[in-house]
C-alpha positions as CSV (number, residue, x, y, z in Angstrom):
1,X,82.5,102.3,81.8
2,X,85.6,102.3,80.3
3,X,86.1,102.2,76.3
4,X,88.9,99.4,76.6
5,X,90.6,97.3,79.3
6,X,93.8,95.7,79.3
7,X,94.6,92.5,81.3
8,X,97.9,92.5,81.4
9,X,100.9,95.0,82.1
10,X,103.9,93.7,80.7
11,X,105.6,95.5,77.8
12,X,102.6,94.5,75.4
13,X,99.9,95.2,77.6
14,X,101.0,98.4,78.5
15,X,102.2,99.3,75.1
16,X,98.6,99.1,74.2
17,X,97.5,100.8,76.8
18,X,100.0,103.7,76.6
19,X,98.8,103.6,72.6
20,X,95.5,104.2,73.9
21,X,95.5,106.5,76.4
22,X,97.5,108.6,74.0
23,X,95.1,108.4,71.5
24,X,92.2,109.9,73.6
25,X,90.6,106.1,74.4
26,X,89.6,106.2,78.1
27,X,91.3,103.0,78.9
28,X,92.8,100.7,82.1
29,X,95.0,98.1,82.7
30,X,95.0,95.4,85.3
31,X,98.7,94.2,86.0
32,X,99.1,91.5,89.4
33,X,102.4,93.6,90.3
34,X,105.5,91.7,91.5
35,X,106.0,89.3,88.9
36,X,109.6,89.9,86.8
37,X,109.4,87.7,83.4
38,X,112.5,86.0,83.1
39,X,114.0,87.0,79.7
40,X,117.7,87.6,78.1
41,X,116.2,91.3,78.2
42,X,117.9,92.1,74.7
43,X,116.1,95.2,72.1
44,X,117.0,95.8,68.8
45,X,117.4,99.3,67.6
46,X,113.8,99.4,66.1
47,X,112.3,98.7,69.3
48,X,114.0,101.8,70.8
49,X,113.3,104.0,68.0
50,X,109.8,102.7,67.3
51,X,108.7,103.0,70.9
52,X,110.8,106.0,71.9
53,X,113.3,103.9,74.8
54,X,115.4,106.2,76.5
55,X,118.7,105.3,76.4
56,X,118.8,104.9,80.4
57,X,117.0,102.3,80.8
58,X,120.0,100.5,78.7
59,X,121.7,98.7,81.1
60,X,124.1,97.1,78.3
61,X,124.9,98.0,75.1
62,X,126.3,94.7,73.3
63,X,128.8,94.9,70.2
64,X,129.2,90.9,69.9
65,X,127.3,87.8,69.6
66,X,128.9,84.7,70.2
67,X,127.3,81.4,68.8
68,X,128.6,78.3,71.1
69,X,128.6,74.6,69.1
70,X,128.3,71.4,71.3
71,X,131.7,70.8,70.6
72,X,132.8,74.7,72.4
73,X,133.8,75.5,69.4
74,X,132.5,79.1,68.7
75,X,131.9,82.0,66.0
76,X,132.0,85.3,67.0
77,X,129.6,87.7,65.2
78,X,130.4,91.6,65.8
79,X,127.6,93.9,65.0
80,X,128.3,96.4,62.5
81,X,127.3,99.4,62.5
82,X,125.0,99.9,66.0
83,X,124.3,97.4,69.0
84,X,122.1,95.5,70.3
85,X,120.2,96.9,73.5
86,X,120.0,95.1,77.0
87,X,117.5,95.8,79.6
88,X,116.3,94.2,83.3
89,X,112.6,93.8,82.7
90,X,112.2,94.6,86.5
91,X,113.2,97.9,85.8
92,X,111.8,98.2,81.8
93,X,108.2,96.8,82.5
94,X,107.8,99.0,85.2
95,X,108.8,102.4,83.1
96,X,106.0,101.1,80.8
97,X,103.6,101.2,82.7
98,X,104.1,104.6,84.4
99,X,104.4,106.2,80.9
100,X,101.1,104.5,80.0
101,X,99.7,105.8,83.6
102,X,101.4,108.9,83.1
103,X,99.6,109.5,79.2
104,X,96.0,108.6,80.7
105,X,95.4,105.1,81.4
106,X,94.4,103.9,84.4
107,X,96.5,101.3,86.5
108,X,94.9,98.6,88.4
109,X,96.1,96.5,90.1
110,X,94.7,93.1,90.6
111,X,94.5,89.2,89.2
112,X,92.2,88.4,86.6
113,X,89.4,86.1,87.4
114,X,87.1,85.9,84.5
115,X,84.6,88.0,82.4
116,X,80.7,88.4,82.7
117,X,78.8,89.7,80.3
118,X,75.5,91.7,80.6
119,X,73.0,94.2,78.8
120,X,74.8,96.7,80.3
121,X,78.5,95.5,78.8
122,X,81.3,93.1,79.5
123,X,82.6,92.9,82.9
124,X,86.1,92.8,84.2
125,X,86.0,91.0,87.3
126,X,89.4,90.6,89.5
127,X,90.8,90.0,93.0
128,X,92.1,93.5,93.8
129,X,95.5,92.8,95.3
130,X,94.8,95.3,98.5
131,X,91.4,94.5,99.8
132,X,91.6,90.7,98.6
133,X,87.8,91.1,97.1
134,X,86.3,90.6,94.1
135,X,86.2,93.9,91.8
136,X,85.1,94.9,88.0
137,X,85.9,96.7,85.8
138,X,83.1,97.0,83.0
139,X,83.8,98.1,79.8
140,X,83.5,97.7,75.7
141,X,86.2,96.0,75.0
142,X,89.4,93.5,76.7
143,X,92.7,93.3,75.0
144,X,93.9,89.8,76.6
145,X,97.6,90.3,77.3
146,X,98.0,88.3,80.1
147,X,101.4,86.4,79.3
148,X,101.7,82.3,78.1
149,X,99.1,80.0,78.7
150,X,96.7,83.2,78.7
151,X,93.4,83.1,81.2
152,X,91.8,85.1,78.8
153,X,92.7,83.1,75.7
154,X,91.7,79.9,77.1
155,X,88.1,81.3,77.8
156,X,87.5,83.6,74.8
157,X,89.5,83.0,71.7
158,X,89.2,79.7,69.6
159,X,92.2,77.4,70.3
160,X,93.6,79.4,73.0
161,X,93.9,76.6,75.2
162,X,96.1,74.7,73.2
163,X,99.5,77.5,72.7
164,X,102.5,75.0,72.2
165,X,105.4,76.2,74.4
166,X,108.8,75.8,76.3
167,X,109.6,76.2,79.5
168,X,112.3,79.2,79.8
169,X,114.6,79.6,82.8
170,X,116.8,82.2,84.4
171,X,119.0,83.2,87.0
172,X,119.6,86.6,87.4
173,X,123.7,87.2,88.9
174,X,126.1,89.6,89.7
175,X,128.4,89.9,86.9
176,X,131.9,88.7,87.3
177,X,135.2,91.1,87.2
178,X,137.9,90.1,85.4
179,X,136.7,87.0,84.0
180,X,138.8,85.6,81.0
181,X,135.0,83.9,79.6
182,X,132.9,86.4,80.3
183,X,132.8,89.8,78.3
184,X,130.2,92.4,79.3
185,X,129.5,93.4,75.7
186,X,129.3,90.0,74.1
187,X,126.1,88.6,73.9
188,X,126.7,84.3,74.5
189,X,124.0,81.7,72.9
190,X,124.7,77.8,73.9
191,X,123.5,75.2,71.5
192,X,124.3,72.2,73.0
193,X,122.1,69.4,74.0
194,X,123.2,68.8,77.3
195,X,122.3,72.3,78.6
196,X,119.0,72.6,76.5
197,X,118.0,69.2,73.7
198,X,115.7,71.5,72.0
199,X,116.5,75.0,72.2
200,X,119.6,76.8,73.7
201,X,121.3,78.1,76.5
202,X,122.7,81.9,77.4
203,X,124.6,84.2,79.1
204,X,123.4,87.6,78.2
205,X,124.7,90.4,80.1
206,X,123.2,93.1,82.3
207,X,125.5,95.6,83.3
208,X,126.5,95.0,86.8
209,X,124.2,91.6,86.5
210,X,123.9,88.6,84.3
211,X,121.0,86.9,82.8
212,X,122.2,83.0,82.4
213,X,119.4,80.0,81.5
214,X,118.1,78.0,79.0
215,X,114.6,76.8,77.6
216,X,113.1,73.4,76.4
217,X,109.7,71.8,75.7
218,X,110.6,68.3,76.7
219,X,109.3,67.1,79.9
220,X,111.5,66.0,82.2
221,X,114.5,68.5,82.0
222,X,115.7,69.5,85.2
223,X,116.0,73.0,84.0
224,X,117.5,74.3,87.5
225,X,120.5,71.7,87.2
226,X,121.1,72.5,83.1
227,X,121.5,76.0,84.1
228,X,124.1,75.1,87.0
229,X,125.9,73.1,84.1
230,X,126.1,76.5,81.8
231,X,127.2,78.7,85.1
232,X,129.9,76.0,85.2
233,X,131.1,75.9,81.9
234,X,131.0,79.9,81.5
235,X,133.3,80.2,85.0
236,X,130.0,82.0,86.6
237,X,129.3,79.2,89.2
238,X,131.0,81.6,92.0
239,X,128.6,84.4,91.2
240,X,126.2,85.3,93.6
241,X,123.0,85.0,92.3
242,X,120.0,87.5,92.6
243,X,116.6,86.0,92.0
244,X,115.4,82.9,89.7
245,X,112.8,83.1,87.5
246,X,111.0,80.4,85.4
247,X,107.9,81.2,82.8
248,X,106.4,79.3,79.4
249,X,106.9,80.6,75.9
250,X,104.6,80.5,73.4
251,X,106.0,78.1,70.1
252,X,104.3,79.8,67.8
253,X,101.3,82.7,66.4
254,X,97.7,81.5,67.1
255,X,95.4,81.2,64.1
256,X,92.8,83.3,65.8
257,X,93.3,86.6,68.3
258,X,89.6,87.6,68.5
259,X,86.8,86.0,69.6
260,X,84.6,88.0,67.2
261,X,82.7,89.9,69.9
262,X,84.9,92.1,72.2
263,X,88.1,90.4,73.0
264,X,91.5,90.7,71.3
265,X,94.9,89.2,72.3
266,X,98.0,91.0,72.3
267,X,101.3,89.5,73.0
268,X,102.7,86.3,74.1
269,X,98.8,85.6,74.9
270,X,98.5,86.0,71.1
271,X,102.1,83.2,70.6
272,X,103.8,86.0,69.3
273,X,107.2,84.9,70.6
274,X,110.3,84.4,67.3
275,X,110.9,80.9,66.2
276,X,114.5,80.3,66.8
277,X,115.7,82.5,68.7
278,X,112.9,83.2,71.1
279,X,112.8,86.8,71.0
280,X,109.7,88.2,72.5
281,X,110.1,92.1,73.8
282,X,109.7,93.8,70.6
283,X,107.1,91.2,68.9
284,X,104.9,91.7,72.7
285,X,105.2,95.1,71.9
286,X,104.1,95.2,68.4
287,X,101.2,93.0,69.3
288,X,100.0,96.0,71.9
289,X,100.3,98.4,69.3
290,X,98.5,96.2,66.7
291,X,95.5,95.3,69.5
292,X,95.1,98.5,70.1
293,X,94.7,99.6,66.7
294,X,92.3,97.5,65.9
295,X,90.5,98.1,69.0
296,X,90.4,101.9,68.3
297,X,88.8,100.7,65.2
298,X,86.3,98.6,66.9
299,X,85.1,101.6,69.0
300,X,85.0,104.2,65.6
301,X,83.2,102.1,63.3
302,X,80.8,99.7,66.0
303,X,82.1,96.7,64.1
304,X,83.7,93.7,66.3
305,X,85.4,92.7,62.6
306,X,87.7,95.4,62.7
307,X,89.4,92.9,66.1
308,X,90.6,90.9,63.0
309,X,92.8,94.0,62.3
310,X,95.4,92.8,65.1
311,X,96.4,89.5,63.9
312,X,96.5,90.5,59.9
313,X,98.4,94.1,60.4
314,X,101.3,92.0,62.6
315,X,101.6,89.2,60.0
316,X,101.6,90.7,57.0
317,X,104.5,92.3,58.4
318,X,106.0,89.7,59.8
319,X,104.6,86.0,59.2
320,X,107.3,85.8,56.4
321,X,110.2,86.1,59.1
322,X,108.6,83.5,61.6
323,X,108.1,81.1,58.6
324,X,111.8,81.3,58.2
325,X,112.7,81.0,61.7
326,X,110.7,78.3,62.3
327,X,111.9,76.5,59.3
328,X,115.3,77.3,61.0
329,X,114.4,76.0,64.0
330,X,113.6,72.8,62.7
331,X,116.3,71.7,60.1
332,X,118.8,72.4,63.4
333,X,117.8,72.0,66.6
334,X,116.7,68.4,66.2
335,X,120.2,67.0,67.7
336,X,123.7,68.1,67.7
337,X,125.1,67.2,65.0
338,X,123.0,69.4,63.3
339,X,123.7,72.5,65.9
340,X,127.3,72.1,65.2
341,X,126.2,72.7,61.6
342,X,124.3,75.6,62.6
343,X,127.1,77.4,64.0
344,X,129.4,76.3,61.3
345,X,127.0,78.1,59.1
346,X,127.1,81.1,61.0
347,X,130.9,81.5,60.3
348,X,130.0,82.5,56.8
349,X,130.0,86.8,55.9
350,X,126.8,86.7,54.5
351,X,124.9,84.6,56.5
352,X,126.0,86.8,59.6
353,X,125.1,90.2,57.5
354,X,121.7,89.4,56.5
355,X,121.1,87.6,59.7
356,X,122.0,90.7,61.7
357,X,120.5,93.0,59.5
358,X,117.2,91.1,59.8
359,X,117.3,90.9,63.2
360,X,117.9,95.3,64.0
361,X,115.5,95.9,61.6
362,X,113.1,93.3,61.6
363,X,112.5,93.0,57.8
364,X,114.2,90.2,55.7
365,X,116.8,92.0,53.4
366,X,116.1,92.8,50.4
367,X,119.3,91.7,49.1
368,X,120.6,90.9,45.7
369,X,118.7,88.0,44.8
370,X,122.7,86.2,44.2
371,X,123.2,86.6,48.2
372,X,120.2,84.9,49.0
373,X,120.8,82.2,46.2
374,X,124.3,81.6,47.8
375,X,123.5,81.4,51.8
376,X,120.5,78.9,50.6
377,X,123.3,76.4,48.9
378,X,125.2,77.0,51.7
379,X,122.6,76.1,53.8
380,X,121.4,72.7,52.2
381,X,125.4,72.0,51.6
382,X,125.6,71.8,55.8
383,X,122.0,70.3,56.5
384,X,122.9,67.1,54.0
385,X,126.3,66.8,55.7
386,X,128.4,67.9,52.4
387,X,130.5,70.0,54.2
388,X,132.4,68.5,57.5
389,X,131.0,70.7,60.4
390,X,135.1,71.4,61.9
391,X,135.3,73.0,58.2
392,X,134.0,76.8,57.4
């Protein structure tokens, strides 16, 4: 009988687990094994201090981000004063894991079928990847952090089977040498409708690799073709390529992460993926760390309330910021007149330094209340067309 199981082993589930195994909770996690998320793999410099990343497992350290218009007109946005982290999640998930295994949790490995529930406790039951058999795992409580379109979320938690999401593609390639478009410390995000009509398109580098796709939510997309396009258009359509990946991203936080009872999501199972820009590694990981807070309260005080804990700790910290970015997300990515808007925007100083600032620390700046005043007239100025998107 364990205290807690994890389903799930990506960077939130085995953040929670890690959390827990540290804190004394006899806990295990069920991860399938072989299965590499595609993702631009970039961490901010919270991420690495609040969860103690060592600096090899950096494969990038990027100085520049470069915002791309429909109309190839760019802005170039240099961050000051640090950088922006890159890693290869085939690599990152996997030192996760083993520091969770290597603090006390155990590591299963297996694919989650479904629970059962008894007088002796709730059951884990899975089909253990080396026998091929049915196996459980019973214990008092499941953090669900089994990825998009979660198993366990569909089952267990209210409205979990209704997660709004895009479909995000990658193609993992060798980095080109000596490229006049490609810089391996600049960071390049596409908005154009022709290689994504509702989100973006990028080239984020890896070291001696390259992470180039796109995402989109409209059916239809032929999202192996729109990334072909971008490989094109960035001179990386010589490249060899390395593996393809394709996986849904939750559009937005579900209103419930507990069922009430013994469940509690964690992670993109919970929709905890930013608004706008997508960004999912550190939010996955802060959901692990919140489930598994509130789980260890769960188990102290007997009170399946305390699962409530998750949700409320990881909004009121950061609900304001996915308001914002969804609002974001909306005024601009509905066409591309308005996401040559968006990156005329971005030229401005002070829309680049609270943006940035934001983003590395994952707070909205407390900044002079005149700053803020300024970049939201600037901001309705471009969205009612007052100022001509080729002007800055």
């Amino acid at each position: 009988m364990f205290d807690v199981v994890v389903i799930g082993g990506g960077p939130s589930g085995a953040t929670a687990a890690n959390d827990l195994a540290r804190a004394g909770v006899d806990v295990a996690f069920l991860d399938k094994a072989g299965r590499i998320k595609p993702c631009g793999g970039a961490i901010p410099p919270r991420l690495i201090e609040d969860f103690s990343i060592p600096e090899e497992q950096l494969v990038a350290h990027i100085q520049t981000a470069r915002m791309i218009s429909p109309t190839q007109r760019h802005v170039d946005i240099p961050i000051e004063g640090g950088f922006v982290g890159m890693v290869d999640r085939e690599h990152f998930d996997e030192f996760l894991r083993v520091r969770a295994v290597q603090n006390g949790a155990e590591r299963v490995t297996g694919t989650y079928l479904r629970l059962e529930r008894d007088a002796k406790g709730t059951h884990v039951v899975y089909r253990d990847k080396a026998s091929g058999g049915e196996m459980r795992l019973s214990t008092k409580l499941v953090i669900g952090a089994d990825g998009a379109r979660s198993n366990v979320a569909k089952t267990e938690v209210p409205g979990g089977d209704k997660i709004p999401y895009v479909i995000a593609y990658h193609e993992i390639i060798k980095a080109p040498v000596g490229s006049n478009l490609y810089d391996p410390g600049r960071c390049d995000v596409i908005y154009d409708g022709k290689i994504s009509p509702d989100f973006y398109g990028w080239v984020f580098p890896h070291g001696q690799h390259a992470s180039v796709g796109m995402g989109t939510g409209i059916d239809g997309v032929d999202l192996k073709q729109a990334t072909a396009d971008l490989r094109e258009a960035s001179g990386l359509t010589g490249c060899e390529t390395i593996r393809r990946e394709g996986a849904p991203i939750p559009l937005h936080p579900m209103d419930r992460w507990d069922n009430g009872r013994d469940v509690v999501l964690a992670g993109d199972a919970a929709g905890v993926v930013a608004p706008s820009s997508g960004e999912g590694i550190y939010y996955a990981m802060v959901g692990g760390r919140v489930a598994a807070t509130a789980a260890q309260a769960c188990l102290a005080t007997g009170r399946a309330s305390k699962l409530r804990l998750a949700r409320k700790m990881f909004m009121k910290e950061h609900g304001t910021v996915f308001k914002v970015l969804r609002s974001m997300q909306d005024a601009y990515y509905k066409s591309d007149e308005r996401r040559e808007r968006f990156v005329s925007l971005c030229h401005d100083i002070d829309v680049q330094k609270l943006t940035f600032e934001a983003y590395m620390n994952k707070k909205l700046v407390n900044a002079k209340p005149l700053a803020h005043l300024k970049i939201g007239f600037k901001n309705v100025r471009h969205l009612m067309g007052w100022v001509a998107p080729e002007h800055v």
